[in-house]
SEGU-187325 format. One record per residue (C-alpha): residue in one letter; x, y, z. Coordinates in steps of 0.02 Angstrom, whole numbers, padded with zeros to 5 digits, always signed. Example, Ala and Ser with C-alpha at 12.3 -4.5 7.8 and 13.67 -1.06 7.14 Angstrom:
<atoms>
A+00615-00225+00390S+00684-00053+00357
</atoms>
This chain:
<atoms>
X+00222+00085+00960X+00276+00262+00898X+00149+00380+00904X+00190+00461+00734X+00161+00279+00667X-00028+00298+00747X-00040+00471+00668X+00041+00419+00481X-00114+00257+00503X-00238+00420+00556X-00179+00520+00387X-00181+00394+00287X-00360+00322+00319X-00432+00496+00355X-00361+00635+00245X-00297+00528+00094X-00403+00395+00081X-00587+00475+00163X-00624+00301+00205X-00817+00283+00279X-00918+00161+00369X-00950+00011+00266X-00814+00032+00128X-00720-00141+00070X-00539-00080+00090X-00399-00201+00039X-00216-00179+00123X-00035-00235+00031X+00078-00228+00187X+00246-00244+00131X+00376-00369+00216X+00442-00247+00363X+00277-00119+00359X+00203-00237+00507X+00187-00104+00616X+00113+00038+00491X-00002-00103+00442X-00072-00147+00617X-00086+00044+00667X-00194+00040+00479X-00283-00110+00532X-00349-00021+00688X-00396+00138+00617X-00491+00048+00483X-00586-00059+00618X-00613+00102+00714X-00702+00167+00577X-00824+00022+00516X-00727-00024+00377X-00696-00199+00302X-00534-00263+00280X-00440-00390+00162X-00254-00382+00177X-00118-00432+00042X+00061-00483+00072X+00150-00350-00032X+00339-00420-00075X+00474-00392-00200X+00544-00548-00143X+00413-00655-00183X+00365-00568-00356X+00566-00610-00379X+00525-00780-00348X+00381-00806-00474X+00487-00711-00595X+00648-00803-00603X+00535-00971-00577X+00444-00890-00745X+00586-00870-00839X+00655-01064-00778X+00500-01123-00841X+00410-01194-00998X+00277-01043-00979X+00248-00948-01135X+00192-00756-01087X+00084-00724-00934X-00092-00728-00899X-00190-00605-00834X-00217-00657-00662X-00414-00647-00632X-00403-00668-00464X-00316-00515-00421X-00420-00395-00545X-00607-00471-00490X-00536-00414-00313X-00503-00236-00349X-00656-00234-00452X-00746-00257-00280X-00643-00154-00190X-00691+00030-00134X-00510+00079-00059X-00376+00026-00067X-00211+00055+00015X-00023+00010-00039X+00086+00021+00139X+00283-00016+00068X+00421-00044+00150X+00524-00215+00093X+00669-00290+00150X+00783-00255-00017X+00754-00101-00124X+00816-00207-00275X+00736-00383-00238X+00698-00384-00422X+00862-00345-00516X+00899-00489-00581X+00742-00516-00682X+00758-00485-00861X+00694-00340-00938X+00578-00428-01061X+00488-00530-00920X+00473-00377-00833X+00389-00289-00972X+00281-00459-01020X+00232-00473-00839X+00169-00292-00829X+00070-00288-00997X-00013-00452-00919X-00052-00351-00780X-00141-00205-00859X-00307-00244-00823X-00286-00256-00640X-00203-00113-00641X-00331-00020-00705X-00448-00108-00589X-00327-00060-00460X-00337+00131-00515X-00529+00138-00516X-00531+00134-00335X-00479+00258-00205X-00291+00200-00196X-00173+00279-00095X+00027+00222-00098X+00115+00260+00063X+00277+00189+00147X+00345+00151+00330X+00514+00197+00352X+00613+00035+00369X+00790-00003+00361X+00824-00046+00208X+00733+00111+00146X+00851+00219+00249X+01007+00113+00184X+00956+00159+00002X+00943+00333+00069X+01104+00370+00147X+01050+00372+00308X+01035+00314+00481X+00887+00231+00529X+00834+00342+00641X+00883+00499+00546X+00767+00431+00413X+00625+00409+00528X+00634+00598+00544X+00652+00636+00359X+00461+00526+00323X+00365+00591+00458X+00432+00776+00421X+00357+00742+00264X+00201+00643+00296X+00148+00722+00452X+00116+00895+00395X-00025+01031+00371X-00092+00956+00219X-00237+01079+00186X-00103+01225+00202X+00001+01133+00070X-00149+01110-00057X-00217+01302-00059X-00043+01364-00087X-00020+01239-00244X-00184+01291-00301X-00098+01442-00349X+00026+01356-00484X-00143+01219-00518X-00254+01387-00587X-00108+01433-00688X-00080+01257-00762X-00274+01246-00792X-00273+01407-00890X-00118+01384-00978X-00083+01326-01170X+00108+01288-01169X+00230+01258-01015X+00421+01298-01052X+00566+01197-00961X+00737+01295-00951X+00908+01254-00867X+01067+01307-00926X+01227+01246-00823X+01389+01244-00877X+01405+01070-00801X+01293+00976-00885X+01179+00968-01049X+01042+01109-01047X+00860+01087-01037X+00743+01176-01163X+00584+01082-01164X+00407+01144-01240X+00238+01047-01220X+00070+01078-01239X-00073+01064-01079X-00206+01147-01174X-00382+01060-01117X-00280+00975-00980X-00328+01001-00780X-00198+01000-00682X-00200+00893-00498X-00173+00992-00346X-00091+00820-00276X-00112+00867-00098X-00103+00672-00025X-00298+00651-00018X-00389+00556-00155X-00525+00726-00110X-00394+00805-00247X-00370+00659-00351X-00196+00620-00267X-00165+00442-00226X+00031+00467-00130X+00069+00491+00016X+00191+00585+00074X+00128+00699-00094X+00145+00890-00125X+00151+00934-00302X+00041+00987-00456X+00038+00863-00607X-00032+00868-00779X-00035+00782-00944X+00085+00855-01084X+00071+00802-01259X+00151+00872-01416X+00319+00855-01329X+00460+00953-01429X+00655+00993-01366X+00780+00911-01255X+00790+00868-01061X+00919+00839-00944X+00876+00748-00783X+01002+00756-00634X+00950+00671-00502X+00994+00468-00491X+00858+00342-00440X+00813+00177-00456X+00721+00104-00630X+00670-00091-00627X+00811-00106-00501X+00949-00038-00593X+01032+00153-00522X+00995+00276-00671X+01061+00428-00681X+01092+00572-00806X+00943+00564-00917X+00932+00658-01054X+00788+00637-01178X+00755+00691-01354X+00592+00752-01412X+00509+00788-01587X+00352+00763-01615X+00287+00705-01442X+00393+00559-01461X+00570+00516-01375X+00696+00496-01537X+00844+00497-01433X+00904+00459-01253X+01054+00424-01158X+01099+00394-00980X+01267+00431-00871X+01225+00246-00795X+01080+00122-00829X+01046+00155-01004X+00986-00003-01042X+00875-00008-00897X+00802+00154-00972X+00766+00073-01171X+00674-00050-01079X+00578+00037-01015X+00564+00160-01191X+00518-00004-01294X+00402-00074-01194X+00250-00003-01300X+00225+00141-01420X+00161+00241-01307X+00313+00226-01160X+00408+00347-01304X+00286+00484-01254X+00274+00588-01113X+00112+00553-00983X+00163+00693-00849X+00249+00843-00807X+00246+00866-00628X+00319+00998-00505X+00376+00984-00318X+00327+01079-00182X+00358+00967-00028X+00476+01065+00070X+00466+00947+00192X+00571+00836+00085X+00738+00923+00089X+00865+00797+00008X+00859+00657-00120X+00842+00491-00062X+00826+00366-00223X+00629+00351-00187X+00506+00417-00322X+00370+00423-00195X+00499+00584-00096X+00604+00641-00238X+00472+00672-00361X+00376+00810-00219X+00524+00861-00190X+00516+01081-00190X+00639+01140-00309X+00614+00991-00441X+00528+00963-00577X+00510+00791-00677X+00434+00712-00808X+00360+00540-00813X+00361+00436-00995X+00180+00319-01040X+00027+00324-00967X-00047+00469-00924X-00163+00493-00791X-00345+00512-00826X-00384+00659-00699X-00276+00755-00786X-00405+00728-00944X-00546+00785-01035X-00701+00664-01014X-00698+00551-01144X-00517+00573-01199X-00399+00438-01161X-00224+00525-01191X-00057+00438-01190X-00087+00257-01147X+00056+00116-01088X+00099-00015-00973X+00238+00075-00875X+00227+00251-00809X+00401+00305-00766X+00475+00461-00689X+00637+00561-00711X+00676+00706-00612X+00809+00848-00625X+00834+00990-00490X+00791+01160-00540X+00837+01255-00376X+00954+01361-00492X+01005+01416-00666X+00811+01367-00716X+00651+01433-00758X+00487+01369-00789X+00356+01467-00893X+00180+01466-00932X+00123+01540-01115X+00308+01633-01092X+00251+01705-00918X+00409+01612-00800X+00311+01559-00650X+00473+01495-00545X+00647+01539-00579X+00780+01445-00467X+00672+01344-00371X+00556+01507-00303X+00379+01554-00374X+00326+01710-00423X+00204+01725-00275X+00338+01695-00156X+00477+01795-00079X+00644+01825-00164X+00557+01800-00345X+00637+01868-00478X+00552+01872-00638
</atoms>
């Protein structure tokens, strides 16, 4: 076995999950994440914990689907099963890595969205514990990348296999300023393409220092951003980069805000995967995050949320539910049955400020090198 798969098991247990002696951990290995899942296994026996382990697969979900939709069924049920189990559950850990980035595509947007409202209250079940998404780098990953397999190797463990408490105290300089801030301003203007000018409101919100370790209520790894929960949403957005939505390629978002709410949208390609995913609920028209990258460690797109949106140099936006670290106690904020991110580059002809203070302009903050206010 590759020894970086031993350390990414190590991380993943250790620093992003703090798993202890005694904790009921559950494991979704994905169809071709064998070996990330044995090297988990091991680590988790190492350190006294108990282990039930799911078979994660697009495949099969794509199965149960399409059978769905052949089928008398009317709606889905919530499947009790799954949601007493993550009641129970202390940890638990998501390893991907399937055989077909789009296993699902051919599922129709309307089960999609009926089969994910049924789902809500496992998810939430799901959420209550200390969950941590990762992903072994697999083929098919690196074909929906761009790259050779072993090229794309490199590319995960440069970003999973880093100095992670380095990482967090430098983004605990843009978390303090999120935390104390009242307004954050988006701004891109580029003659080749539609310009971003995008205002929202994070007073009361706390920012997450999402430094791969559920110790800083961050649940991804590879992470290496800061996150919070914007509301009173009012301008336009452009979003650049392409990725994949419900297994349709989307790219060229732009969004339309008044009011908190999404009143317009278009997309360059996938639009319709993009109003299904708008419609799906009153609240999927609002916006649940603004996050920033500062992963430098990722250093090129590759059509995965989990590396794009950490990205350094980015900056996206996720519409519906927002999360609840980011909240006051008691508060619930925006509240759906999707959470979905779009992401534009902002490594030039951009700024972002805070109560009109511009904390990065062109991808560098202003605590860095090179800044120019």
């Amino acid at each position: 076995m590759d020894e970086r798969v031993r350390e990414h098991a190590a991380v993943l247990v250790d620093w992003s999950a703090r798993v202890e002696a005694g904790d009921d951990v559950v494991v979704s290995v994905a169809e071709d994440a064998h070996e990330l899942g044995v090297a988990v296994a091991a680590v988790l026996g190492e350190r006294g914990a108990t282990v039930t382990t799911l078979y994660g697969s697009d495949e099969v979900e794509r199965a149960y689907l399409k059978g769905h939709e052949a089928g008398d069924a009317e709606g889905f049920e919530e499947p009790a099963v799954d949601r007493a189990l993550f009641e129970a559950a202390d940890v638990y850990l998501r390893i991907g890595g399937g055989r077909n980035t789009t296993a699902t595509a051919d599922v129709e947007g309307a089960t999609r969205r009926a089969y994910a409202t049924a789902n809500a209250g496992v998810r939430e079940a799901r959420m209550d514990t200390d969950w941590v998404s990762t992903v072994h780098p697999t083929r098919s990953l690196a074909q929906g990348a761009g790259m050779a397999y072993e090229e794309y190797q490199e590319f995960v463990y440069d970003a999973v296999l880093r100095d992670w408490a380095a990482l967090a105290e430098e983004m605990a300089e843009l978390k303090a300023i999120f935390d104390a801030g009242d307004e954050v301003r988006v701004v891109t203007e580029r003659d080749d393409a539609p310009d971003t000018d995008v205002t929202m409101s994070i007073a009361g919100r706390t920012a997450v220092n999402s430094a791969a370790s559920v110790a800083y209520d961050s649940h991804n790894l590879p992470s290496g951003e800061v996150f919070t929960a914007p509301y009173d949403t009012e301008g336009e957005a452009f979003f650049d980069v392409p990725m994949t939505i419900d297994a349709t390629r989307v790219r060229d978002v732009h969004l339309v805000f008044e009011d908190g709410e999404v009143v317009d949208f278009s997309a360059g390609s996938g639009e319709d995967a993009l109003a299904s995913i708008l419609d799906t609920d009153p609240g999927a028209r609002r916006l649940g995050e603004l996050g920033v990258g500062m992963n430098r460690g990722i250093d090129r797109f590759t059509d995965s949320i989990l590396f794009d949106e950490k990205m350094g140099d980015t900056v996206h936006m996720a519409v519906g539910r927002a999360y609840d670290a980011c909240l006051p106690e008691g508060e619930t904020g925006n509240q759906s049955a999707v959470h979905v991110d779009v992401i534009a580059d902002v490594s030039e002809d951009s700024f972002i400020a805070v109560d009109g203070e511009v904390v990065q302009r062109d991808g560098t903050f202003r605590w860095e090198d090179g800044f120019e206010g």
